[in-house]
N, C-alpha and C positions, 0 to 999 in steps of 0.2 A: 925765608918763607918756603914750604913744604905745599907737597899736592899729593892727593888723594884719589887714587880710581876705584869708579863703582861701577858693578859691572849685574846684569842680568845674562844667567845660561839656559840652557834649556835641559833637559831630562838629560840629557848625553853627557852636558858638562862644557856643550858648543857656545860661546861667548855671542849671544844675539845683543848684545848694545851694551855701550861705556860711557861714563861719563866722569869727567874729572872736576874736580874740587879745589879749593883753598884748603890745605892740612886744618883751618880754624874753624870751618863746617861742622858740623853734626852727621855724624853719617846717615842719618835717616833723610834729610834735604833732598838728596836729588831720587827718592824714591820714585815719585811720581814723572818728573821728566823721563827716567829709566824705562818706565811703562809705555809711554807715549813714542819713544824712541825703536824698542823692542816689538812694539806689535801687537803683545799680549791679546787674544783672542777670550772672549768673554765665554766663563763657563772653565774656562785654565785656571787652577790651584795656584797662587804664587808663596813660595816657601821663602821666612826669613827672619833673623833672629829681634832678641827684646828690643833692640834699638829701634826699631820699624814701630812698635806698637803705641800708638796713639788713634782716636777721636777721630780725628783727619783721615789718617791711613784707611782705616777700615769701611769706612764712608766712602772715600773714594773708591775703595776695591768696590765698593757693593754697590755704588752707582755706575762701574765699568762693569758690572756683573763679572767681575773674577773670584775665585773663592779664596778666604782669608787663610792663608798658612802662615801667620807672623806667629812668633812665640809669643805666650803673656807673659807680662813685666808686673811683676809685683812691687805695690808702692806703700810707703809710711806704714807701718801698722795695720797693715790689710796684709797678709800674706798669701801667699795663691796656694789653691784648693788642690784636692789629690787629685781631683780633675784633669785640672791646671798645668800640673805636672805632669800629669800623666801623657796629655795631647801635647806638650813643649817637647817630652823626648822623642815620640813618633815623629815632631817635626826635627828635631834634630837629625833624625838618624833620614830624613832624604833631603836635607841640608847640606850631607855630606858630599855631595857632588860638586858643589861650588867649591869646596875646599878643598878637593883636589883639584879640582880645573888650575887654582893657584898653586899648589903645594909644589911644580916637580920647574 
C-alpha cells in the first residue's frame, strides 16, 4: 500500500498545508479539507488542474467565495471549447509554481 501527498502553496511556491492519502484515492478527494486546512481567504483565485473539476468543487469554491481556477475537463463527446482551452493554458502557465515547489 502506497501514500499520496497533496499539498496547497501560495503564490511564492510556500507550502501552506498537506494532506496525505491512501495511493488508492482520487486525487481530487482531499481538495476540500486542503482548503479548510490552508486558510484560503475568500476573494483568493485557487489554481488547479482537470482532476479538481467537478459540480462539487466549484460549488464549494463559490459558496467559500474563492475564485474557480481549476482547469476544465472535457467529457464523452462534448469536447471543450477554444474558450476552454484557451483559459486551461493561462491556468496552466500560474500552475507552474506548484511544480516547481516539487521539482528540485
Amino acid at each position: 500500500m502506497g501514500y499520496k501527498q497533496h499539498a496547497v502553496v501560495d503564490d511564492h511556491g510556500l507550502v501552506m498545508a498537506v494532506e496525505t492519502t491512501a495511493a488508492n484515492r482520487h486525487d481530487s478527494q482531499p481538495m476540500l479539507a486542503l482548503l479548510d486546512k490552508a486558510g484560503i481567504e475568500p476573494g483568493c483565485r485557487l489554481h488547479a488542474d482537470k482532476a479538481y473539476d467537478s459540480r462539487k468543487h466549484r460549488e464549494a469554491l463559490k459558496a467559500r467565495g474563492i475564485k474557480n481556477g481549476i482547469q476544465s475537463k472535457a467529457v464523452k463527446n462534448k469536447p471543450l471549447t477554444v474558450r476552454q482551452l484557451q483559459r486551461n493554458k493561462l491556468i496552466t502557465r500560474a500552475r507552474y509554481v506548484v511544480e516547481r515547489t516539487f521539482s528540485s
